[in-house]
PyMOL commands that place a pseudoatom at each C-alpha (Angstrom):
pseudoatom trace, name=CA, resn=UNK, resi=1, chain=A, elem=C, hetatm=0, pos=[100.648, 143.559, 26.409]
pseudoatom trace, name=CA, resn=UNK, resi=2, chain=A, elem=C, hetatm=0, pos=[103.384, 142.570, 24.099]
pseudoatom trace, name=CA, resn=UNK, resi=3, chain=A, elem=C, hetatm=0, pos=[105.272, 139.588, 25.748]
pseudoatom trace, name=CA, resn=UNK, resi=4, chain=A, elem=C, hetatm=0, pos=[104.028, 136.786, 23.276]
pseudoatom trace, name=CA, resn=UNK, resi=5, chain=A, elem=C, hetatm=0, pos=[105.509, 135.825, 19.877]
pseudoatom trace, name=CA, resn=UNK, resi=6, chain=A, elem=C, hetatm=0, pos=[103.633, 135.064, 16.387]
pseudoatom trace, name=CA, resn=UNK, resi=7, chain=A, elem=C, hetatm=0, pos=[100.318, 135.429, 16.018]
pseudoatom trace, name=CA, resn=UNK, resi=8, chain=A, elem=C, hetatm=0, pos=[99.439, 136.065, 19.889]
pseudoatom trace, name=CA, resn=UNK, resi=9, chain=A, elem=C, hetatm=0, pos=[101.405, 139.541, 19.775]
pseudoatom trace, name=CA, resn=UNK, resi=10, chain=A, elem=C, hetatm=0, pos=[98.967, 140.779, 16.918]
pseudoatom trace, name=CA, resn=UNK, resi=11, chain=A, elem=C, hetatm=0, pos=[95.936, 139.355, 19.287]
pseudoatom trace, name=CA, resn=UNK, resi=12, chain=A, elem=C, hetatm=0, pos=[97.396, 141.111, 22.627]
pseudoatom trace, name=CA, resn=UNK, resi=13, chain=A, elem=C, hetatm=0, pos=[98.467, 144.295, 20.940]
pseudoatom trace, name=CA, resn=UNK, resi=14, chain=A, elem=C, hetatm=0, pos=[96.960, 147.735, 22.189]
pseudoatom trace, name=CA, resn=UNK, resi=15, chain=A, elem=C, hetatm=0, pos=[94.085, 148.496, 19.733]
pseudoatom trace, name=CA, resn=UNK, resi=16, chain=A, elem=C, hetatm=0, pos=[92.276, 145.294, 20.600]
pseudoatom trace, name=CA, resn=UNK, resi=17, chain=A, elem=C, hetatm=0, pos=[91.973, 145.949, 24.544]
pseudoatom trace, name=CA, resn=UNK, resi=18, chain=A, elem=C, hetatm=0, pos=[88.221, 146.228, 24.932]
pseudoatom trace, name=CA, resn=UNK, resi=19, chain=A, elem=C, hetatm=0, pos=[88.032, 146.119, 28.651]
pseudoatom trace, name=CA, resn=UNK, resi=20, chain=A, elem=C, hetatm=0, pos=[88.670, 145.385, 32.446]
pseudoatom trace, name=CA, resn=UNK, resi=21, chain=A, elem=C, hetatm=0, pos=[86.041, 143.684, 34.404]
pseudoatom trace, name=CA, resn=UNK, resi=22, chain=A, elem=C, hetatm=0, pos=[85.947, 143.749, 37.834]
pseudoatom trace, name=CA, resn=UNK, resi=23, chain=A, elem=C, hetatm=0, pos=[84.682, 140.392, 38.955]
pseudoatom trace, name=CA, resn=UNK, resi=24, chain=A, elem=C, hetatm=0, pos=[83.209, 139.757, 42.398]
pseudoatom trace, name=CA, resn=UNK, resi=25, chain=A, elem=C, hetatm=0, pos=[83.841, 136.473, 43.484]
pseudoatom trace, name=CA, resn=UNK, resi=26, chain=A, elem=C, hetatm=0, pos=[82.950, 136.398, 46.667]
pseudoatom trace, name=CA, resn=UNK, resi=27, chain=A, elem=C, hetatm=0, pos=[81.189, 139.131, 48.443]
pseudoatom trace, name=CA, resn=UNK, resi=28, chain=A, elem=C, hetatm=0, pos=[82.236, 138.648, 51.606]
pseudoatom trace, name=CA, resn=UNK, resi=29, chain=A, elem=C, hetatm=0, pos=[86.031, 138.397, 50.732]
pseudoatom trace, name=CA, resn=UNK, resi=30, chain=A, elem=C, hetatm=0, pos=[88.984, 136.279, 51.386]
pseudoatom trace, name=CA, resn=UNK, resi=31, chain=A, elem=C, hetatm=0, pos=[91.259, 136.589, 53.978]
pseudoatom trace, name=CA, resn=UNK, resi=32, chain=A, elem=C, hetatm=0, pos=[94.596, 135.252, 52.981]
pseudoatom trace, name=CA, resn=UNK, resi=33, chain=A, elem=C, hetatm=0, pos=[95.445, 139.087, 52.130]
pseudoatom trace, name=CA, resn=UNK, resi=34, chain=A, elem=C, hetatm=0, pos=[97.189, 141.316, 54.056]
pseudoatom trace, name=CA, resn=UNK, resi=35, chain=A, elem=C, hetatm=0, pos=[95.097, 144.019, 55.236]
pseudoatom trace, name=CA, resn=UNK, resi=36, chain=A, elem=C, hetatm=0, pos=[92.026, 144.186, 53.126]
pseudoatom trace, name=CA, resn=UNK, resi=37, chain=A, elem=C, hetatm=0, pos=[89.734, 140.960, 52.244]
pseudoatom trace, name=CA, resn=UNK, resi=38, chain=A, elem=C, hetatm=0, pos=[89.567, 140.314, 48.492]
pseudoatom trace, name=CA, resn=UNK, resi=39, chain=A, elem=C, hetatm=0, pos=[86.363, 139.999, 47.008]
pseudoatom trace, name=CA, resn=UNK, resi=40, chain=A, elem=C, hetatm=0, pos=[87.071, 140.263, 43.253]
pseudoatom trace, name=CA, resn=UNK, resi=41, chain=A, elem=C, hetatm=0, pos=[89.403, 139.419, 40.641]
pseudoatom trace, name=CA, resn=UNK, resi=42, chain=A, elem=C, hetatm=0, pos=[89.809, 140.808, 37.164]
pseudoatom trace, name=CA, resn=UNK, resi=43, chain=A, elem=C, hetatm=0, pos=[88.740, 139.991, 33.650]
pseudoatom trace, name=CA, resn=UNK, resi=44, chain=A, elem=C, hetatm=0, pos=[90.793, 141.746, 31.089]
pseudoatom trace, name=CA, resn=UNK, resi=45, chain=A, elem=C, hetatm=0, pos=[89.475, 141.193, 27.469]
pseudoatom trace, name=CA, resn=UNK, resi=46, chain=A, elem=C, hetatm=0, pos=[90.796, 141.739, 24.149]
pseudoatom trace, name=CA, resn=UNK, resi=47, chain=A, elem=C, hetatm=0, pos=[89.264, 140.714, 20.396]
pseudoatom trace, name=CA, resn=UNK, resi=48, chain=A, elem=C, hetatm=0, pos=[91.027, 139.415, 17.633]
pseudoatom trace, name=CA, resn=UNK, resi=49, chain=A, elem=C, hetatm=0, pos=[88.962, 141.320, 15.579]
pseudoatom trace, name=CA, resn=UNK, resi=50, chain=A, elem=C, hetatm=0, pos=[86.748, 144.004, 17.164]
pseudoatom trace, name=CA, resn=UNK, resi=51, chain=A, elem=C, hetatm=0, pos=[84.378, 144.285, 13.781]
pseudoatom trace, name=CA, resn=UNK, resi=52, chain=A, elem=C, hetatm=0, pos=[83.374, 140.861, 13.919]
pseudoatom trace, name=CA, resn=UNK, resi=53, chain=A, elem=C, hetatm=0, pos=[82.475, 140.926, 17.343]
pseudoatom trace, name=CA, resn=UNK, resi=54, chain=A, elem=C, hetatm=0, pos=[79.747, 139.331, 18.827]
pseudoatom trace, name=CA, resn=UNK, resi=55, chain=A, elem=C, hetatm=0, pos=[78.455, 139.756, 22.280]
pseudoatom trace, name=CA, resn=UNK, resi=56, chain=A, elem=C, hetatm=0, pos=[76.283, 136.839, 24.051]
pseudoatom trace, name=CA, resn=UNK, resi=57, chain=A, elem=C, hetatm=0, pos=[74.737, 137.370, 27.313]
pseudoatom trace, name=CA, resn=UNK, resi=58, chain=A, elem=C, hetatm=0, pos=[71.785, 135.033, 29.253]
pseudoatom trace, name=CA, resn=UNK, resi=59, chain=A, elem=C, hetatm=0, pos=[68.310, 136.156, 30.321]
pseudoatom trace, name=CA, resn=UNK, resi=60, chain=A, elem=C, hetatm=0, pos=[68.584, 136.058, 34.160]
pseudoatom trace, name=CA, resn=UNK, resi=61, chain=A, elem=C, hetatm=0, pos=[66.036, 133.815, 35.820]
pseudoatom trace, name=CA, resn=UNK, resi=62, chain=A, elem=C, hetatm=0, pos=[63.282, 134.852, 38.238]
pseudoatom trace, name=CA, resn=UNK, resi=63, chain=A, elem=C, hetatm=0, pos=[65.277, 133.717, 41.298]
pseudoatom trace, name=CA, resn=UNK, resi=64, chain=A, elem=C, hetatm=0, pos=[68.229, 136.046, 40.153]
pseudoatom trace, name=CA, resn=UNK, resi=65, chain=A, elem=C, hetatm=0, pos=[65.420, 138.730, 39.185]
pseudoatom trace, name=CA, resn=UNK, resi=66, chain=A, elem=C, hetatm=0, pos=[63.990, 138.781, 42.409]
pseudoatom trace, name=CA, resn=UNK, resi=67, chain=A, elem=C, hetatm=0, pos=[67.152, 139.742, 44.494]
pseudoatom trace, name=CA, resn=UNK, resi=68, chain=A, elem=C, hetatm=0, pos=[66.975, 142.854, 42.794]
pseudoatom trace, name=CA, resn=UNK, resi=69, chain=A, elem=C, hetatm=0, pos=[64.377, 144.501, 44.788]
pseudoatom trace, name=CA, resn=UNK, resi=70, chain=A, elem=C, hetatm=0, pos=[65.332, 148.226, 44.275]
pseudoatom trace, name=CA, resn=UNK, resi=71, chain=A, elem=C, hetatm=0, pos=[64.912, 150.857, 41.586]
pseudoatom trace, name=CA, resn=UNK, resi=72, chain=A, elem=C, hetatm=0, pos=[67.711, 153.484, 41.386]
pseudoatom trace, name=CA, resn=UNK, resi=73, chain=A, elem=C, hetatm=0, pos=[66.841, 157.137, 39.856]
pseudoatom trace, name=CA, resn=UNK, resi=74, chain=A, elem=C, hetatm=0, pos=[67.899, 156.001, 36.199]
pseudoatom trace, name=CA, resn=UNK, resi=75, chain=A, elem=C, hetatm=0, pos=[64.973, 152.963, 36.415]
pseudoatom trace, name=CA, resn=UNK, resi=76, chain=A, elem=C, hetatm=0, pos=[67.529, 150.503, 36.976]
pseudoatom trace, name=CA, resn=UNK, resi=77, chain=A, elem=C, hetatm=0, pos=[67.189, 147.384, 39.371]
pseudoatom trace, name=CA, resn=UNK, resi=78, chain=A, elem=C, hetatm=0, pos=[69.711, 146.733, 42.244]
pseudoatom trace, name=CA, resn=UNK, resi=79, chain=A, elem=C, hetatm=0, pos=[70.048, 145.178, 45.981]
pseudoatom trace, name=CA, resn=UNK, resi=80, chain=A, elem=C, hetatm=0, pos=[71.800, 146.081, 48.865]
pseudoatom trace, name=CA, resn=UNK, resi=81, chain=A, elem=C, hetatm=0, pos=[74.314, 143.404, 50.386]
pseudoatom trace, name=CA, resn=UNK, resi=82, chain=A, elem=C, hetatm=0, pos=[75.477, 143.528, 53.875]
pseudoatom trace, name=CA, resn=UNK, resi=83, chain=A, elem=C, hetatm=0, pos=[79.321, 143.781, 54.510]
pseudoatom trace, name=CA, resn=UNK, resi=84, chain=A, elem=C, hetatm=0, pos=[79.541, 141.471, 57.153]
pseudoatom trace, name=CA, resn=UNK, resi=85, chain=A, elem=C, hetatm=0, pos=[79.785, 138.197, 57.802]
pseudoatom trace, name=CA, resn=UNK, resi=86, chain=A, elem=C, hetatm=0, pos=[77.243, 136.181, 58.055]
pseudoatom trace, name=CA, resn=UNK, resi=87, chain=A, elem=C, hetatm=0, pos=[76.783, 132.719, 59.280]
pseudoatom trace, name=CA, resn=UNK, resi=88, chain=A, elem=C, hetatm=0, pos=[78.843, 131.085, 62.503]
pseudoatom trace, name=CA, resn=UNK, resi=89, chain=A, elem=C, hetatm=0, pos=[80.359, 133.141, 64.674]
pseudoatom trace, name=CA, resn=UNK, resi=90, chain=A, elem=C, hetatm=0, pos=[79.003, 136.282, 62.961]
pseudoatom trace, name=CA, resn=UNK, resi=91, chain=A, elem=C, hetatm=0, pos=[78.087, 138.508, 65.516]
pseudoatom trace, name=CA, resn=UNK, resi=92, chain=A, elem=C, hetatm=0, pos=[80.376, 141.388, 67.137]
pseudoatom trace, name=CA, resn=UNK, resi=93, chain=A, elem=C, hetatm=0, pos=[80.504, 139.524, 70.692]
pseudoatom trace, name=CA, resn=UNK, resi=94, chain=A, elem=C, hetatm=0, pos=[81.491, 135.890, 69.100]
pseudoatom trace, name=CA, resn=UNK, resi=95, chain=A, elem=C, hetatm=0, pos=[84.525, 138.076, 67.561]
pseudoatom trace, name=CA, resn=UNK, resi=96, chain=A, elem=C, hetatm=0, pos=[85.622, 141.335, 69.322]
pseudoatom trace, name=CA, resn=UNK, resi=97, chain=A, elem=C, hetatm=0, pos=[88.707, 141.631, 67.488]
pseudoatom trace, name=CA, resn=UNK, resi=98, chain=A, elem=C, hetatm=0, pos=[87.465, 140.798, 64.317]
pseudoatom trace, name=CA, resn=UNK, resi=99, chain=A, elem=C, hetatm=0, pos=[85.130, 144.090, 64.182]
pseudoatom trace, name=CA, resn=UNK, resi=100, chain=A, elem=C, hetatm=0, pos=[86.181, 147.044, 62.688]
pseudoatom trace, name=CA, resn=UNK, resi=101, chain=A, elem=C, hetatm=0, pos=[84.321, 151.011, 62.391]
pseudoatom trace, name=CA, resn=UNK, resi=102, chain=A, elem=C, hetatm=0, pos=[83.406, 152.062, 59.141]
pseudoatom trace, name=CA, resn=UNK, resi=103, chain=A, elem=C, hetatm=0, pos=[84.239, 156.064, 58.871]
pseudoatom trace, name=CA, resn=UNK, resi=104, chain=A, elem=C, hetatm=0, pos=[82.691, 158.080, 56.078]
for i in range(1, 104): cmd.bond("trace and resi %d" % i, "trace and resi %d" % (i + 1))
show_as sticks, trace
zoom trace
């Protein structure tokens, strides 16, 4: 991404692309799309200087902790989230044309 001048062009510049996060936002999407809900946006980040890095995170609490009730085969925690809505109106009945097969 080369479209800045100075200093910014140096920042933006190939070699210091570390990533592309996919953010979810809101898990059970927007609808102001056409055809598909969004449910995530993107984080792309870059480093002025990838040696003098430094990554922060945050210990996650026990109410985030707890969520994660499931153990995959690599030891690692995760949930299951319905795709649905949830809430008013959330059944197939209240909606008939809102509901849509899943094929796999």
């Amino acid at each position: 991404m080369l479209t800045f001048a100075g200093n910014l062009c140096i920042l933006f510049a190939e070699e210091n692309f570390l990533c592309q996060i996919a953010n979810t936002n809101n898990p059970k999407g927007r609808s102001d799309d056409k055809y598909i809900a969004t449910a995530h946006e993107y984080l792309v980040v870059y480093a002025k200087s990838q040696i003098s890095l430094d990554w922060y995170g945050f210990e996650p609490t026990e109410e985030i902790i707890k969520r994660y009730n499931k153990i995959d085969i690599d030891g690692k925690k995760y949930r299951e989230i319905d795709l649905r809505k949830t809430g008013e109106n959330d059944l197939r009945e209240d909606r008939p044309n809102l509901f849509y097969y899943f094929y796999y």
